[in-house]
mmCIF file of the N, C-alpha and C atoms, coordinates in Angstrom:
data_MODEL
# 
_entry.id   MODEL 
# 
loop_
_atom_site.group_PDB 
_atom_site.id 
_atom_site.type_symbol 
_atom_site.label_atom_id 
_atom_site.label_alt_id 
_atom_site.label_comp_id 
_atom_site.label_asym_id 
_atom_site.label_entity_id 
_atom_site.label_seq_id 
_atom_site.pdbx_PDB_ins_code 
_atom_site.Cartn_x 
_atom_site.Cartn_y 
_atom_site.Cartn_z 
_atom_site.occupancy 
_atom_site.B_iso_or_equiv 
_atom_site.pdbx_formal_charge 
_atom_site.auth_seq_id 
_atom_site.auth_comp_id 
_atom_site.auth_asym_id 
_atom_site.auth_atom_id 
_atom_site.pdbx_PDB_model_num 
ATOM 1   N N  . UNK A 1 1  ? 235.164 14.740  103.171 1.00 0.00 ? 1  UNK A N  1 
ATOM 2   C CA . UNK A 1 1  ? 235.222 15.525  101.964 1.00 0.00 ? 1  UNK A CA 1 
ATOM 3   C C  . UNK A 1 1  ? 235.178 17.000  102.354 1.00 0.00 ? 1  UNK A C  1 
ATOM 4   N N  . UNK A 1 2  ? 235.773 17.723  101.784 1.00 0.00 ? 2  UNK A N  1 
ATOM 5   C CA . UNK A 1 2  ? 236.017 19.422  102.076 1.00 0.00 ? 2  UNK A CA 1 
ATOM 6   C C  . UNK A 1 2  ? 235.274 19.859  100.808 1.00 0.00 ? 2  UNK A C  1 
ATOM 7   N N  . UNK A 1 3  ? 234.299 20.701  100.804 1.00 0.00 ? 3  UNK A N  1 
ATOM 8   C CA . UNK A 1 3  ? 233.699 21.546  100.247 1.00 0.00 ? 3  UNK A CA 1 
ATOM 9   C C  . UNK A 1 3  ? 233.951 22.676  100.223 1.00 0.00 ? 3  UNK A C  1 
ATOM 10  N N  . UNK A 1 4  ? 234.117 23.677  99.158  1.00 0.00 ? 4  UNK A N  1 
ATOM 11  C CA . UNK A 1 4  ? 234.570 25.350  99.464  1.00 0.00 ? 4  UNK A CA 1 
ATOM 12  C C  . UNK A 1 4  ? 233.450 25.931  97.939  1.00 0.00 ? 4  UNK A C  1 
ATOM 13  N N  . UNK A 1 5  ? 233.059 27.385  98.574  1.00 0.00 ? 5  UNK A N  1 
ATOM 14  C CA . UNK A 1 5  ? 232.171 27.699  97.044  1.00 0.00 ? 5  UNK A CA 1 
ATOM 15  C C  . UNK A 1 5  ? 233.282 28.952  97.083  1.00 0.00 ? 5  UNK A C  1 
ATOM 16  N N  . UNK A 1 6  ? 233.023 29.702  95.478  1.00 0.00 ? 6  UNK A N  1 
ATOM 17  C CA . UNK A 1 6  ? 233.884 30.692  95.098  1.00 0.00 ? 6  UNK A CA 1 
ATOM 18  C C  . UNK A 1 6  ? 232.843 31.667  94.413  1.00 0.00 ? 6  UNK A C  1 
ATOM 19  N N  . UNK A 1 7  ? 233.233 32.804  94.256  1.00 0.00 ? 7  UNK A N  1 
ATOM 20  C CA . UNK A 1 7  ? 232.458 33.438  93.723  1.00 0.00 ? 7  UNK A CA 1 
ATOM 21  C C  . UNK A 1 7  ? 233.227 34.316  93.118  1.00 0.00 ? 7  UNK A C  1 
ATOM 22  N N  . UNK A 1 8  ? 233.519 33.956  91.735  1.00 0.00 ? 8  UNK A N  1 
ATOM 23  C CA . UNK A 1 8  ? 234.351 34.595  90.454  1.00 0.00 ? 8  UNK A CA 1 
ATOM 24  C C  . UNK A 1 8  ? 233.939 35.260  89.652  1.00 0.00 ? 8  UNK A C  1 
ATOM 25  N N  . UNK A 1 9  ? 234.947 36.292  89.148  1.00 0.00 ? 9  UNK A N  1 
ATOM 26  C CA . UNK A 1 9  ? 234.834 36.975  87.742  1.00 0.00 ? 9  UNK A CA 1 
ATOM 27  C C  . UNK A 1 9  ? 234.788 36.349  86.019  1.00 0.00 ? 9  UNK A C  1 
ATOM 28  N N  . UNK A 1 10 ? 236.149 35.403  86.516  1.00 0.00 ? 10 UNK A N  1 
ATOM 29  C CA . UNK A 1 10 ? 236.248 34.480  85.426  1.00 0.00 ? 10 UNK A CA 1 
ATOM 30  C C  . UNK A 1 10 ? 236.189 33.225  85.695  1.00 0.00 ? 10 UNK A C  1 
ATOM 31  N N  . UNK A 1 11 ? 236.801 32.055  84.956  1.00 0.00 ? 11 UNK A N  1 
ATOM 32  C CA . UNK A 1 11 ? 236.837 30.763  85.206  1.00 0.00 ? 11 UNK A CA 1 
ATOM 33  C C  . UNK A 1 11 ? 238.181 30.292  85.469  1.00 0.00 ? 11 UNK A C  1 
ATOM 34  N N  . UNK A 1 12 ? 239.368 31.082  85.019  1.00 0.00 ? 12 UNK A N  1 
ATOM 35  C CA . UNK A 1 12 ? 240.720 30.960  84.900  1.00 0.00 ? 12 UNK A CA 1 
ATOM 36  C C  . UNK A 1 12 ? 240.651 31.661  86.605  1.00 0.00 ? 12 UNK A C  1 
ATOM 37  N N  . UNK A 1 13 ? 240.054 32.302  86.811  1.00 0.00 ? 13 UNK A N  1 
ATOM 38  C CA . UNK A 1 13 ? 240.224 32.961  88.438  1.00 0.00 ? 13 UNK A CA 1 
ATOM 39  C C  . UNK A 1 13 ? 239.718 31.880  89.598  1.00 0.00 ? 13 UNK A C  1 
ATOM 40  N N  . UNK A 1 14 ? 238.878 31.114  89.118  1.00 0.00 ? 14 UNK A N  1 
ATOM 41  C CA . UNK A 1 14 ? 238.420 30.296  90.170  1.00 0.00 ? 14 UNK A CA 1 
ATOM 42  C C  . UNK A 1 14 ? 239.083 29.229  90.087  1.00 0.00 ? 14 UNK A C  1 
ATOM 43  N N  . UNK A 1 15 ? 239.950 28.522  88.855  1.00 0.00 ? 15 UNK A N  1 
ATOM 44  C CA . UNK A 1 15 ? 240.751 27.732  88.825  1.00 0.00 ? 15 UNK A CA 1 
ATOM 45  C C  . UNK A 1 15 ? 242.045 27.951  89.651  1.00 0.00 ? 15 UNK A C  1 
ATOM 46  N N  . UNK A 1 16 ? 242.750 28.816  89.801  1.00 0.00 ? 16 UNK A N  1 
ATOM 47  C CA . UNK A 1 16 ? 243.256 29.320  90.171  1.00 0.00 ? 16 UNK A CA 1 
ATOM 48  C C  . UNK A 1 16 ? 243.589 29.193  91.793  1.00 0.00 ? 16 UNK A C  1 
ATOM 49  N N  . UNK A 1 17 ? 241.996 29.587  92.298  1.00 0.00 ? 17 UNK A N  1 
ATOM 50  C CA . UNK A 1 17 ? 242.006 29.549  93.871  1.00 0.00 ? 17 UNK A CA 1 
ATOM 51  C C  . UNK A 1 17 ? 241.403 28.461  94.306  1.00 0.00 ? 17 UNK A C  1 
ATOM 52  N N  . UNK A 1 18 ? 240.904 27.586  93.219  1.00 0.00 ? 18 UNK A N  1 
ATOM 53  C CA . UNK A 1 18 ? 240.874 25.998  93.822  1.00 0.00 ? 18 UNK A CA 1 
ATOM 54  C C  . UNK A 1 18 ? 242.083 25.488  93.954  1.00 0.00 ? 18 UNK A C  1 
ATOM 55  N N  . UNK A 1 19 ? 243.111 26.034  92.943  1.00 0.00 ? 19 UNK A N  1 
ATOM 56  C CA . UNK A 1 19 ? 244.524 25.411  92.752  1.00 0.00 ? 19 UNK A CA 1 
ATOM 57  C C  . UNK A 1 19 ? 245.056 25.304  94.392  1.00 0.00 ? 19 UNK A C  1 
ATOM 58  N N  . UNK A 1 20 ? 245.324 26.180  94.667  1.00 0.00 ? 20 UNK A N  1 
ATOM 59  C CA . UNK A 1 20 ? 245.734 26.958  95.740  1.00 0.00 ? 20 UNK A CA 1 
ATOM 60  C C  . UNK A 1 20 ? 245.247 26.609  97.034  1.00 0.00 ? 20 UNK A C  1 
ATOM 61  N N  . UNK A 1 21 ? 244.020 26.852  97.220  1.00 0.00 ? 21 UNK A N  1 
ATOM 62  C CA . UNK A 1 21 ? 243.440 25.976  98.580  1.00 0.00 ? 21 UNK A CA 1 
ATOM 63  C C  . UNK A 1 21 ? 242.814 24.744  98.570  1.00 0.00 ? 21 UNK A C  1 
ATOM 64  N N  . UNK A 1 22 ? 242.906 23.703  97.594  1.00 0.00 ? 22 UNK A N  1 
ATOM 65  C CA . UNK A 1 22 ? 242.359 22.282  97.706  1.00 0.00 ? 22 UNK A CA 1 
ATOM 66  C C  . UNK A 1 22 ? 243.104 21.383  97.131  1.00 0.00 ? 22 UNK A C  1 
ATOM 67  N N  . UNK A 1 23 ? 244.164 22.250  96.386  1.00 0.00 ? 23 UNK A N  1 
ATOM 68  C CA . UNK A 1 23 ? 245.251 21.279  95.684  1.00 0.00 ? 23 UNK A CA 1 
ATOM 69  C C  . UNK A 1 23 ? 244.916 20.489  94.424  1.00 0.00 ? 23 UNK A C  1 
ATOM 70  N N  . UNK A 1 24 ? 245.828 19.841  93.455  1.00 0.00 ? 24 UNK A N  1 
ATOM 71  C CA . UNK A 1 24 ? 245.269 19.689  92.346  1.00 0.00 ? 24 UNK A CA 1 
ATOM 72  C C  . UNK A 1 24 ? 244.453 18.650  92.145  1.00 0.00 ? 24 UNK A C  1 
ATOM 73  N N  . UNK A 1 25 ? 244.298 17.728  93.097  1.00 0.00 ? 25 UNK A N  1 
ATOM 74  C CA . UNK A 1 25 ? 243.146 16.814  93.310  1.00 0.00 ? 25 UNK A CA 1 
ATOM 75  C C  . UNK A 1 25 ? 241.655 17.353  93.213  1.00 0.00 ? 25 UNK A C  1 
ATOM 76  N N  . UNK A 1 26 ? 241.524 18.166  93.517  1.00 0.00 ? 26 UNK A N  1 
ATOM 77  C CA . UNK A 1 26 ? 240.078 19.167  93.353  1.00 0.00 ? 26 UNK A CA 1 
ATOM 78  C C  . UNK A 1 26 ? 239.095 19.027  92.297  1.00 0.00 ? 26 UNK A C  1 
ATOM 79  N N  . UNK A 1 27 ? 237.755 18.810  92.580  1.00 0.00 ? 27 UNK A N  1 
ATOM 80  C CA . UNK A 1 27 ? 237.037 18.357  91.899  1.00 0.00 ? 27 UNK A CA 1 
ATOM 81  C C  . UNK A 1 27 ? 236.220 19.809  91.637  1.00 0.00 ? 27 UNK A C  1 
ATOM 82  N N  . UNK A 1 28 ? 235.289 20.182  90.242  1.00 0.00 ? 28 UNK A N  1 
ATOM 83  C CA . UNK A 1 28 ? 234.715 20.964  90.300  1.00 0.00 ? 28 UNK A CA 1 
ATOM 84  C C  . UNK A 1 28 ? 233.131 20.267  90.275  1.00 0.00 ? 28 UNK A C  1 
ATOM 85  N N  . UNK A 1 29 ? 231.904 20.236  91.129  1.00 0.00 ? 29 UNK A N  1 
ATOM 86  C CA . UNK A 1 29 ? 230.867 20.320  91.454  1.00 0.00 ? 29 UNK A CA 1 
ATOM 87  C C  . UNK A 1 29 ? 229.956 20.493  90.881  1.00 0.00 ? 29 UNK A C  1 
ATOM 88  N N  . UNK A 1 30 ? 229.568 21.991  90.845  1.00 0.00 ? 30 UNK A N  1 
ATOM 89  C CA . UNK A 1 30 ? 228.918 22.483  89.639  1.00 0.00 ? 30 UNK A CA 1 
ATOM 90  C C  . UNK A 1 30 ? 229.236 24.497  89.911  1.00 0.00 ? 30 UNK A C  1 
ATOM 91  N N  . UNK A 1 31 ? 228.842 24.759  89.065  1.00 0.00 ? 31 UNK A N  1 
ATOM 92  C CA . UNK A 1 31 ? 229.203 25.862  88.543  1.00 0.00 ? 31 UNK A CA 1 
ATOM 93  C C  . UNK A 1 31 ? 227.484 26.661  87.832  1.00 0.00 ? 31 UNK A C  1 
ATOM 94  N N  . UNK A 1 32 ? 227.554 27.984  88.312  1.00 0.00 ? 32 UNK A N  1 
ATOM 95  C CA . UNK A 1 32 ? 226.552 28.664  87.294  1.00 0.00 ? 32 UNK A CA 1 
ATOM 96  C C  . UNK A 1 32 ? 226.615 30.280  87.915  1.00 0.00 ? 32 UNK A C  1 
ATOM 97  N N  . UNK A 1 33 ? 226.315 31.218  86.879  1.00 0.00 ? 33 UNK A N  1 
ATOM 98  C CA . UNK A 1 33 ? 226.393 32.859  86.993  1.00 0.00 ? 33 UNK A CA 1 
ATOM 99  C C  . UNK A 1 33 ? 225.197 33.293  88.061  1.00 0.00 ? 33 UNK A C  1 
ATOM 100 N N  . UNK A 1 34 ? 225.713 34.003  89.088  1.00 0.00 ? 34 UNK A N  1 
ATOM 101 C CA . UNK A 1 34 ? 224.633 34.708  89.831  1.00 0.00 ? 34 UNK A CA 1 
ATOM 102 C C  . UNK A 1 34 ? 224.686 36.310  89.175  1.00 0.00 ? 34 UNK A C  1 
ATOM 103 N N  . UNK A 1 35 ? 224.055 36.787  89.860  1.00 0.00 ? 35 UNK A N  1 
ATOM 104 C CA . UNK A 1 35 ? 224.017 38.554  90.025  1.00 0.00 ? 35 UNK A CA 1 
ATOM 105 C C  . UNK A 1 35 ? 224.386 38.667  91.519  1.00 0.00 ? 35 UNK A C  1 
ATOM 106 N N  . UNK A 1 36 ? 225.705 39.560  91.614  1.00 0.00 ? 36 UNK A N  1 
ATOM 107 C CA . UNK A 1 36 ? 225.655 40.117  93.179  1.00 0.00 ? 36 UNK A CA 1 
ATOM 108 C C  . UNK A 1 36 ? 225.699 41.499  92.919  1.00 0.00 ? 36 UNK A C  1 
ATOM 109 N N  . UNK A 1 37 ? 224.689 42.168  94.290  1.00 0.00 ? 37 UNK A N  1 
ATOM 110 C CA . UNK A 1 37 ? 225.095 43.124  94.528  1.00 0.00 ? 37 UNK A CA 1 
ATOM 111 C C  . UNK A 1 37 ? 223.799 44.090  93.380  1.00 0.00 ? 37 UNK A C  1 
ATOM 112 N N  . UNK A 1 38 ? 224.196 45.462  93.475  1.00 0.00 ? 38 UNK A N  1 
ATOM 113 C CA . UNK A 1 38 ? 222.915 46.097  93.263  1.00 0.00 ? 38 UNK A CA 1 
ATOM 114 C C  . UNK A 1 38 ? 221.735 46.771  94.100  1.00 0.00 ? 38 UNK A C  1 
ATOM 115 N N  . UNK A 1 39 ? 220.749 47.627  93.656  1.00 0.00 ? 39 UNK A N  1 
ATOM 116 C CA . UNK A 1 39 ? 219.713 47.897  94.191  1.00 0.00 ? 39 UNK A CA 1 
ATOM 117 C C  . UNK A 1 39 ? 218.390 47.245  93.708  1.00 0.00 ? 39 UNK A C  1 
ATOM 118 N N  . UNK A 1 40 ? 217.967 46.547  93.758  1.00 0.00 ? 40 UNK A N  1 
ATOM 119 C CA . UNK A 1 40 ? 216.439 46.018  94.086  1.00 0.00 ? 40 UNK A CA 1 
ATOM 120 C C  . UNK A 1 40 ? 215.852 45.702  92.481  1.00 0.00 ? 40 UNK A C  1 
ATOM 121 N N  . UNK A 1 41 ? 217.594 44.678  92.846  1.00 0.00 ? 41 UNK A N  1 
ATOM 122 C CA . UNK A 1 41 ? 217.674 44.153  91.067  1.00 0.00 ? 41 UNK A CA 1 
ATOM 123 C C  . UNK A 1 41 ? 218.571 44.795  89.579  1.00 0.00 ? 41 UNK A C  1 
ATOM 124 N N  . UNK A 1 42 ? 218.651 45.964  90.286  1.00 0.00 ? 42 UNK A N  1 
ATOM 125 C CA . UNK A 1 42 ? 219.388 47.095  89.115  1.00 0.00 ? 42 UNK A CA 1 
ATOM 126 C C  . UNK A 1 42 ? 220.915 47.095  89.655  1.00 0.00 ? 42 UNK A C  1 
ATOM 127 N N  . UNK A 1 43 ? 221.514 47.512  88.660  1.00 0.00 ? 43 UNK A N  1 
ATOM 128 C CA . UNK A 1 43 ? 223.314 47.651  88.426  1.00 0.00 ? 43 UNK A CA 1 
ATOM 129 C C  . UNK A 1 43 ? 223.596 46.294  89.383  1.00 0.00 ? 43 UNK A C  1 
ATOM 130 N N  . UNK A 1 44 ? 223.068 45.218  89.460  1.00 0.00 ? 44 UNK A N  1 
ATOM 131 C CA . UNK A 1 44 ? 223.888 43.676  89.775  1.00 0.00 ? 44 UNK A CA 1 
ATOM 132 C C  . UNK A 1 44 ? 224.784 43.644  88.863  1.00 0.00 ? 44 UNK A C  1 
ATOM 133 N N  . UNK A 1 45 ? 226.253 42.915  89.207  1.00 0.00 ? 45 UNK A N  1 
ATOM 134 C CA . UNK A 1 45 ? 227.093 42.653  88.316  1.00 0.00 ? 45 UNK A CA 1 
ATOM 135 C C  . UNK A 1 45 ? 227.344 41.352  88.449  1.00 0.00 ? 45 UNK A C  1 
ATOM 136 N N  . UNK A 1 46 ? 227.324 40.421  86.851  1.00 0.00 ? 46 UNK A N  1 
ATOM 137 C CA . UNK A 1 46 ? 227.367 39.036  87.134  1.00 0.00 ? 46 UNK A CA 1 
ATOM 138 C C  . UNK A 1 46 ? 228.564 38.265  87.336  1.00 0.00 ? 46 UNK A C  1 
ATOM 139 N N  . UNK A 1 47 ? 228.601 37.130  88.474  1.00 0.00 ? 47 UNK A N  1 
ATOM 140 C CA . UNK A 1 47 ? 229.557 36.719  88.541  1.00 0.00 ? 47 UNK A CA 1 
ATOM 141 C C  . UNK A 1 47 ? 229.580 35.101  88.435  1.00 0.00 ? 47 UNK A C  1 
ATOM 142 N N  . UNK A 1 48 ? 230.271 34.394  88.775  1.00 0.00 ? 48 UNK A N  1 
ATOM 143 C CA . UNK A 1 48 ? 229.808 33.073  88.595  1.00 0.00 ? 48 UNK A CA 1 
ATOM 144 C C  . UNK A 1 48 ? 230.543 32.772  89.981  1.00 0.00 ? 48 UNK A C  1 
ATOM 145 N N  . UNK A 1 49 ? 229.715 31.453  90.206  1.00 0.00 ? 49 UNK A N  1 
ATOM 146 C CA . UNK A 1 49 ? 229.624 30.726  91.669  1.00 0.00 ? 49 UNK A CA 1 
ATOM 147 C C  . UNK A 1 49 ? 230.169 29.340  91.144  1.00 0.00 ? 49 UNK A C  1 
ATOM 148 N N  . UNK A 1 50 ? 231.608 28.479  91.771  1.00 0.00 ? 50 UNK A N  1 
ATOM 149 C CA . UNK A 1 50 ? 231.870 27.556  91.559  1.00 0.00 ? 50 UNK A CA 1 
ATOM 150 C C  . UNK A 1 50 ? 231.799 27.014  93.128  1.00 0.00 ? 50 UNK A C  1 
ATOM 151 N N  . UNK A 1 51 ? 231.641 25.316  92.692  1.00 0.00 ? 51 UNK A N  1 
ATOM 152 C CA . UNK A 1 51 ? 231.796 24.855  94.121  1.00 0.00 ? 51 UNK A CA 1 
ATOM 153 C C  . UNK A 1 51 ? 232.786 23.151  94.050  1.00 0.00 ? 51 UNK A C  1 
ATOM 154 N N  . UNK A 1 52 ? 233.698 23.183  94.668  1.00 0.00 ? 52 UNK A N  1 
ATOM 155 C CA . UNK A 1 52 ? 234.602 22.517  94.826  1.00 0.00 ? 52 UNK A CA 1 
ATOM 156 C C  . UNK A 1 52 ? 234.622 21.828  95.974  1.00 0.00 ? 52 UNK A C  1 
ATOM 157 N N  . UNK A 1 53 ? 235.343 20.382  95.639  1.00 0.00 ? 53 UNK A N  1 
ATOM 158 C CA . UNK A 1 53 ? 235.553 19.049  96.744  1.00 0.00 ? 53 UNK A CA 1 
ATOM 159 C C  . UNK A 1 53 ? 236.889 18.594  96.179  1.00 0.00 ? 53 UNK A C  1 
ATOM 160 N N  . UNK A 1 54 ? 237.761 18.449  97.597  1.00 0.00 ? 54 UNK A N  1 
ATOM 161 C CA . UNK A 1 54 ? 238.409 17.224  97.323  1.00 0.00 ? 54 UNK A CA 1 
ATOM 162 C C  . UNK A 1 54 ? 237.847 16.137  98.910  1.00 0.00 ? 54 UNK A C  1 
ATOM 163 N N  . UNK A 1 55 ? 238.568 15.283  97.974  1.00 0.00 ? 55 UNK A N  1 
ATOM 164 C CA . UNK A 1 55 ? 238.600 14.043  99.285  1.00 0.00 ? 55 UNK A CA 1 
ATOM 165 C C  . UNK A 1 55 ? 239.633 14.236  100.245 1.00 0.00 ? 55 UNK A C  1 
ATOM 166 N N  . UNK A 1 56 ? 239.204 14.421  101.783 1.00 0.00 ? 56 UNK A N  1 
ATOM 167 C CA . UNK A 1 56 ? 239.915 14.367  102.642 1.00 0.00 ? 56 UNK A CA 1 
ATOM 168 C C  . UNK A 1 56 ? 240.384 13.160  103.082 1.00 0.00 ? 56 UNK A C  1 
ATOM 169 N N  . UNK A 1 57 ? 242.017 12.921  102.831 1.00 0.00 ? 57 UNK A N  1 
ATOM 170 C CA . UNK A 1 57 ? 242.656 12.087  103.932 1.00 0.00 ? 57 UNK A CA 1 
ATOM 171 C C  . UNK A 1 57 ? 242.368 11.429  104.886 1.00 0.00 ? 57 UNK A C  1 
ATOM 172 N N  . UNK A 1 58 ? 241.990 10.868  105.273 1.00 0.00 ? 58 UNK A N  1 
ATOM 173 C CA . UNK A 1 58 ? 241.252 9.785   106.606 1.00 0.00 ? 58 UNK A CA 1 
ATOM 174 C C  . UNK A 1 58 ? 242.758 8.971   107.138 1.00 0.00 ? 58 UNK A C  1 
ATOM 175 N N  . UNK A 1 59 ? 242.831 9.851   108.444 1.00 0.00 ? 59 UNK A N  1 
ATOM 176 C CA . UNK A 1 59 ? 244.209 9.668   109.656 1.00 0.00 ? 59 UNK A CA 1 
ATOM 177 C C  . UNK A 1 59 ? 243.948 8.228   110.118 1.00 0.00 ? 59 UNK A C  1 
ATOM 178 N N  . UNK A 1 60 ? 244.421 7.282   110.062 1.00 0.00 ? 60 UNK A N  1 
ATOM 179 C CA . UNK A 1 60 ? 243.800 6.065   111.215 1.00 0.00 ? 60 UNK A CA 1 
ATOM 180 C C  . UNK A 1 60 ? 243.705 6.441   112.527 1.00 0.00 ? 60 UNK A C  1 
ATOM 181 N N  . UNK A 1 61 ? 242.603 6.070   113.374 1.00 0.00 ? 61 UNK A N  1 
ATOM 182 C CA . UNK A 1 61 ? 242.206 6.294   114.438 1.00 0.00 ? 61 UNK A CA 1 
ATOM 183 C C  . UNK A 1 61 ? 243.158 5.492   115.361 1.00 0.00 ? 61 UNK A C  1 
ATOM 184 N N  . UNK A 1 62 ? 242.708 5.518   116.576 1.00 0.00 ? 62 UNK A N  1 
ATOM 185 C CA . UNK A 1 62 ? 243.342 4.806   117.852 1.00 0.00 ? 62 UNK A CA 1 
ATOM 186 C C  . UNK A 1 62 ? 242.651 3.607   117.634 1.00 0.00 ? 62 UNK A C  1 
ATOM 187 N N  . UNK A 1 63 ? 242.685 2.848   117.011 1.00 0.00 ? 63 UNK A N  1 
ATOM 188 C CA . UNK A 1 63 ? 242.181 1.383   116.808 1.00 0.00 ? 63 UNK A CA 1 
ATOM 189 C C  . UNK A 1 63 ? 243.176 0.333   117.031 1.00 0.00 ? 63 UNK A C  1 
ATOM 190 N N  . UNK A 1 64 ? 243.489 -0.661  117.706 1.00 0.00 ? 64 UNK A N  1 
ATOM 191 C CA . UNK A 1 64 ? 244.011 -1.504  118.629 1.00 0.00 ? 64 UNK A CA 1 
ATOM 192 C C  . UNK A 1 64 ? 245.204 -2.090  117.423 1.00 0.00 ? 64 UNK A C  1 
ATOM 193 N N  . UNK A 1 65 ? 244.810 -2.509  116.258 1.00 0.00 ? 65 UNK A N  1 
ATOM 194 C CA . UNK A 1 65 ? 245.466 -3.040  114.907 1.00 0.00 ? 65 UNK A CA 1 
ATOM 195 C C  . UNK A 1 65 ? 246.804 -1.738  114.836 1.00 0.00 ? 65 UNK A C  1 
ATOM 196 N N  . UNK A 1 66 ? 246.469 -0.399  114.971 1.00 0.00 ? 66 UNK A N  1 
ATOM 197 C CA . UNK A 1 66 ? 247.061 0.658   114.570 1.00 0.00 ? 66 UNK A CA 1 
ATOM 198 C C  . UNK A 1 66 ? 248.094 1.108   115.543 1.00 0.00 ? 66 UNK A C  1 
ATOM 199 N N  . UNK A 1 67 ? 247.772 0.667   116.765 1.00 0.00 ? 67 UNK A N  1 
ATOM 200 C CA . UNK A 1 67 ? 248.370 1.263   118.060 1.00 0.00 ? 67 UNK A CA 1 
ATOM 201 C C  . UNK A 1 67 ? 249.806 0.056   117.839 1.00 0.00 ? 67 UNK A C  1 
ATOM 202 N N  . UNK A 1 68 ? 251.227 0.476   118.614 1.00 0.00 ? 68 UNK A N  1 
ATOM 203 C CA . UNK A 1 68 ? 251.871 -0.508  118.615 1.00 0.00 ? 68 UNK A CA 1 
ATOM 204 C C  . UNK A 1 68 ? 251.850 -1.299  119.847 1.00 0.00 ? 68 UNK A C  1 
ATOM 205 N N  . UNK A 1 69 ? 251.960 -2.334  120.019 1.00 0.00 ? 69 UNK A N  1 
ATOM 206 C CA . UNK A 1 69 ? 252.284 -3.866  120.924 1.00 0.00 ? 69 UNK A CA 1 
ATOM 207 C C  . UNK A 1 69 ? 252.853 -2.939  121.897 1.00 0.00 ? 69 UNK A C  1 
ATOM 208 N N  . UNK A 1 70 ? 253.023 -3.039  123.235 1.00 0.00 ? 70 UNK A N  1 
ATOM 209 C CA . UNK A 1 70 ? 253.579 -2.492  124.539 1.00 0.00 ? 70 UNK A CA 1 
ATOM 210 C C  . UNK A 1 70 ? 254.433 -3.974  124.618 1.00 0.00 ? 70 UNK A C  1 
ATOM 211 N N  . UNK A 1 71 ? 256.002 -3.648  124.891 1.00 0.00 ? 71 UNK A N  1 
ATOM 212 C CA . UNK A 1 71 ? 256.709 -4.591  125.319 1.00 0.00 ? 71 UNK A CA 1 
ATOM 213 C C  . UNK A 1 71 ? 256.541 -5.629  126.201 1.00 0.00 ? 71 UNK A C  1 
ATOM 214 N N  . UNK A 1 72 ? 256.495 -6.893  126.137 1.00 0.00 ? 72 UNK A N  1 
ATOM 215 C CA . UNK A 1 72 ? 256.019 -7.515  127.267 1.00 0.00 ? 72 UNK A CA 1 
ATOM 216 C C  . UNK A 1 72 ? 257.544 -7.944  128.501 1.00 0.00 ? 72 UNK A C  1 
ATOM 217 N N  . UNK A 1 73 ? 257.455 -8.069  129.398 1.00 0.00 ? 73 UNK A N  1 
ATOM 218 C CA . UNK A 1 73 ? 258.855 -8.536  130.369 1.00 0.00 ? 73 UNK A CA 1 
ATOM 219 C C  . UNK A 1 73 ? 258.672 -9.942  130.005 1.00 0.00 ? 73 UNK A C  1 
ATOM 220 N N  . UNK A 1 74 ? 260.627 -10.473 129.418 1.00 0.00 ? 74 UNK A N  1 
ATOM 221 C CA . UNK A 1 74 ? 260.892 -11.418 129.192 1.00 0.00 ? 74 UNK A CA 1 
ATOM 222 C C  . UNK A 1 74 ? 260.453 -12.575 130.699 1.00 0.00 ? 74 UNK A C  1 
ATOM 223 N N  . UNK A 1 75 ? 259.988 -11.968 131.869 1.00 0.00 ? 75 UNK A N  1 
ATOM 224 C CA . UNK A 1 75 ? 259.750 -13.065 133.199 1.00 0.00 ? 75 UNK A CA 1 
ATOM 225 C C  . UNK A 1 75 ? 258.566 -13.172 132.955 1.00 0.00 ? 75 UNK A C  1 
ATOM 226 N N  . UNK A 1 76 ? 257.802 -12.348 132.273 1.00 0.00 ? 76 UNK A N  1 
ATOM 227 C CA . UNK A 1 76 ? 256.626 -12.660 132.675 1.00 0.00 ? 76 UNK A CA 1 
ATOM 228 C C  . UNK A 1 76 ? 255.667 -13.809 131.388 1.00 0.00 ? 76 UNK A C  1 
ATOM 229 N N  . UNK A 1 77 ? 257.109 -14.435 130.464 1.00 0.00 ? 77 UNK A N  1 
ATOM 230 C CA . UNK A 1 77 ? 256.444 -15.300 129.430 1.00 0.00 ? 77 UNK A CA 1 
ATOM 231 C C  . UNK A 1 77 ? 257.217 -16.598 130.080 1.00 0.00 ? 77 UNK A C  1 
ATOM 232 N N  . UNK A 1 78 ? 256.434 -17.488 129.897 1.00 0.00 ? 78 UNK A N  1 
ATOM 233 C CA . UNK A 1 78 ? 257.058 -18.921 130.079 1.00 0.00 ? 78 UNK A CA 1 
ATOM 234 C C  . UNK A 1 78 ? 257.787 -19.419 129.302 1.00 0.00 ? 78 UNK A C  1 
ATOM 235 N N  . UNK A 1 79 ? 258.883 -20.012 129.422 1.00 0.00 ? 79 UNK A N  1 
ATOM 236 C CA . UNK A 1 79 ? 259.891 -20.433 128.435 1.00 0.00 ? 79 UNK A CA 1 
ATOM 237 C C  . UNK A 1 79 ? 259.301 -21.290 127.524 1.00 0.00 ? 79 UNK A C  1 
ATOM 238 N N  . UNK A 1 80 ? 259.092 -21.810 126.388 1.00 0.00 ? 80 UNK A N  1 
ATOM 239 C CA . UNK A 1 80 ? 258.760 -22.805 125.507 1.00 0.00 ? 80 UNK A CA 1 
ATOM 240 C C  . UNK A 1 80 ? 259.000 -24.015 125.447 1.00 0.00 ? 80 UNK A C  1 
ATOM 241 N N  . UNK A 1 81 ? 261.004 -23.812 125.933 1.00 0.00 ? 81 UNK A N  1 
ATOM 242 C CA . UNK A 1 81 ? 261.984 -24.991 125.228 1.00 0.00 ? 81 UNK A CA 1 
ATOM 243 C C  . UNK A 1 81 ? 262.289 -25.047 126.485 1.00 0.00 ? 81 UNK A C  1 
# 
């Protein structure tokens, strides 16, 4: 799973750049307004913090089922018939 947080002006802005880097599969998490920025509490300007997941793709590994068969030499099988 890929996790990314944002830290927006609006909500149409963070939609936006989830669009964009997680694709429309993207889940929103949770969401709530911080204060950034300021002196020691004063002139903070509020913004809101979203945090986003999608599900990552899972590649199949080198697992024996996945790998293909290596040709075998027709001498080295015994005839049947």
């Amino acid at each position: 799973m890929r996790v990314k947080r944002y830290i927006v002006d609006t909500m149409p802005e963070a939609m936006q750049h989830i669009r964009n880097d997680l694709g429309g599969d993207a889940v929103i998490l949770s969401s709530k307004e911080v204060k950034v920025g300021g002196f020691m509490g004063l002139f903070s300007k509020k913004k809101i913090e979203v945090i986003a997941a999608v599900e990552k793709e899972e590649k199949p590994k080198n697992t024996p089922s996945a790998m293909p068969a290596a040709p075998v030499p027709r001498s080295s099988v015994p005839q049947a018939y």
